[in-house]
Structure formats: structure tokens, C-alpha cells
N, C-alpha and C positions, 0 to 999 in steps of 0.2 A: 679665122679660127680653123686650123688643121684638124686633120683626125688620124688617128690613127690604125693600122692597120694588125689584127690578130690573128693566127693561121690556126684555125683548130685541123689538125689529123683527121685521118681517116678513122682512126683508132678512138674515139669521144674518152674524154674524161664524165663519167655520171655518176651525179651525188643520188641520192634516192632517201629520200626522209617523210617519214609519216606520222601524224599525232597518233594516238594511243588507240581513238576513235574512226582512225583510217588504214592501220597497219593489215588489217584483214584483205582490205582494197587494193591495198598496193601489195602485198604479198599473192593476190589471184594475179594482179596484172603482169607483176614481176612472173611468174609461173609461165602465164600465157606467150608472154614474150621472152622466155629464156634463150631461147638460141639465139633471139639478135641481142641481147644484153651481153650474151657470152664473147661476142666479138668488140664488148668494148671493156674499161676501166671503169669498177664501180665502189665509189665509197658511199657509207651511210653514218648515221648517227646512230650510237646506243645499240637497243634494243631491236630498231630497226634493219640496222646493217648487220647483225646476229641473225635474225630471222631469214633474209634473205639470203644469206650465205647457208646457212642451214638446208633451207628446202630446195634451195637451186642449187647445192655445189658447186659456186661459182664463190671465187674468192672475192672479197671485199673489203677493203680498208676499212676501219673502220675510228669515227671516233668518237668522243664522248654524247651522254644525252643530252637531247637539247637544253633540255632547262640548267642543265649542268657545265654546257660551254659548247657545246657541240654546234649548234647552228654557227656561232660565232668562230667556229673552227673554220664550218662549209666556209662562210663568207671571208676569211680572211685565205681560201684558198683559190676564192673565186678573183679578189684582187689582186694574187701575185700569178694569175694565170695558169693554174694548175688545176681547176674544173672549168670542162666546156659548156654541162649542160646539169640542171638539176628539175629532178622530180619533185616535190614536194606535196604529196596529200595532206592539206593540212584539216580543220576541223574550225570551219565557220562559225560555227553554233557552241562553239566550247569555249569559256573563257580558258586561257592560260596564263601562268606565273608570268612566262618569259616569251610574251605576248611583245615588248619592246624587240626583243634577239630574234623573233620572228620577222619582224616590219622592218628590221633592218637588214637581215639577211635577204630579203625580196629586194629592198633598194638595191643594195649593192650589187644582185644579179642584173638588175636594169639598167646601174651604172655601166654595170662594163660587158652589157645587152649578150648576156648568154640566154639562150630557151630555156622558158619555165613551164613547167606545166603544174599547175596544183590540181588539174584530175582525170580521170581514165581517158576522156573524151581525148583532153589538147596531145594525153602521154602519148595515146593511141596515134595521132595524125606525128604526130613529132616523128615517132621512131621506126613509123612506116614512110617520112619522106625519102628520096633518094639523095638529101644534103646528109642524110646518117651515116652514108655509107661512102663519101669521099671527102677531098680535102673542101675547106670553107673559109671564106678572110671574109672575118667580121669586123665592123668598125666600132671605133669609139668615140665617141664627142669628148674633145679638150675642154674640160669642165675647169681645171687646172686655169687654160685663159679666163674664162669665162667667172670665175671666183675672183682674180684677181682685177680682171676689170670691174664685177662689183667692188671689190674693196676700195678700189681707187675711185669710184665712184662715191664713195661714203666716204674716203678720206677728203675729198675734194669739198663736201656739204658739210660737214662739220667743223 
């Protein structure tokens, strides 16, 4: 089973997303750490990537809310290799609508193994390593074999 090989830049792609209940959190963090954010590429969702474009003057892509498509935006950008790294505060203790758009947007970060951080502590260690500030070849696991050997595995028992 090969793997394959990802070159993230020096320059990070970073998503930055916060539940409604954590936006105050990541916008102190986001503050506190503006100069090293400024040397990277950051998109958010909604309301979230408005705020921090706001108080940081730091531009930000931005796209929809999450419950509105917006995580499912992050993650389909996380699969075509276009975010290296996402933040996420999200809010444990809060049910939400699009509580599935969240569990799937986390898988799919783990699929294709970019850093997560969902809070101050991991963001803090993350964006003060010295991997933030050069290039990085991360790998992937060929899930791709790996599904198809199950299948053929199930085609062979049925």
C-alpha cells in the first residue's frame, strides 16, 4: 500500500472557523497571533472569517456559514489540496444543526492528515512550531487501495 507524498509551502493555507460560542476565543487568539497569521493564507467561514478580517486587517477568503455549506466548502478544499492547516473552535457542549458537516469536515482533515487544532492550547503549540515556517511533505495513506481491497473482499463472501 503506497502513500503518497503532499508538499505544504512555506506560506500555509489556514482555515480558521469557530461556533458562535467560541468566536470571542479565536478572535483573542487570532489578535494575539496576528503577525504570524499575516505570513500566511487564511480563509474562514461566514461570520467567522468577517470578524477576523475586521479586527486583524488581514484579508481572508472567505466562505459560507457553516450550517449553511461553509464547513463542507473548508472540506472539499481540504480534499483538492488547497488548505494546509485548519483551526477550528468548535463548542462541545453545544448541540448543532450541522453537527453531521462538522464530524465530516474533522474526518476529512484526518483523511488527508492536515493539523487541527479545535483550541487555544494545540493552535498555540501548532503555529509556534518551526514546521509553520518552512516547507513540510506530508503523507497520505492510500485509503483508495485499502477500500478496494475491502470491496473485493465482500465481493469474494457474498
Amino acid at each position: 500500500m503506497g502513500k503518497t507524498i503532499i508538499k505544504m509551502e512555506k506560506k500555509k493555507r489556514i482555515a480558521l472557523i469557530a461556533h458562535d460560542n467560541r468566536k470571542i476565543d479565536l478572535l483573542e487568539w487570532a489578535k494575539f497571533n496576528r503577525d504570524l497569521l499575516a505570513k500566511h493564507e487564511l480563509f474562514g467561514t461566514g461570520t467567522t472569517g468577517q470578524l477576523i478580517e475586521n479586527e486583524l486587517n488581514i484579508k481572508v477568503k472567505k466562505f459560507k456559514s457553516g450550517p449553511l455549506g461553509g464547513d463542507q466548502q473548508v472540506g472539499a478544499k481540504i480534499a483538492e489540496g488547497k488548505i494546509d492547516f485548519l483551526i477550528f473552535f468548535w463548542d462541545p457542549l453545544e448541540p448543532m444543526p450541522h453537527d453531521p458537516d462538522v464530524k465530516a469536515l474533522l474526518r476529512i482533515a484526518v483523511v488527508y492528515n492536515i493539523p487541527i487544532a479545535n483550541n487555544r492550547a494545540t493552535a498555540d503549540f501548532i503555529i509556534t512550531s518551526s514546521l509553520m515556517n518552512s516547507d513540510y511533505s506530508r503523507e497520505l495513506v492510500n485509503y483508495k487501495d485499502r477500500i478496494m481491497k475491502a470491496e473485493g473482499k465482500n465481493l469474494i463472501l457474498t
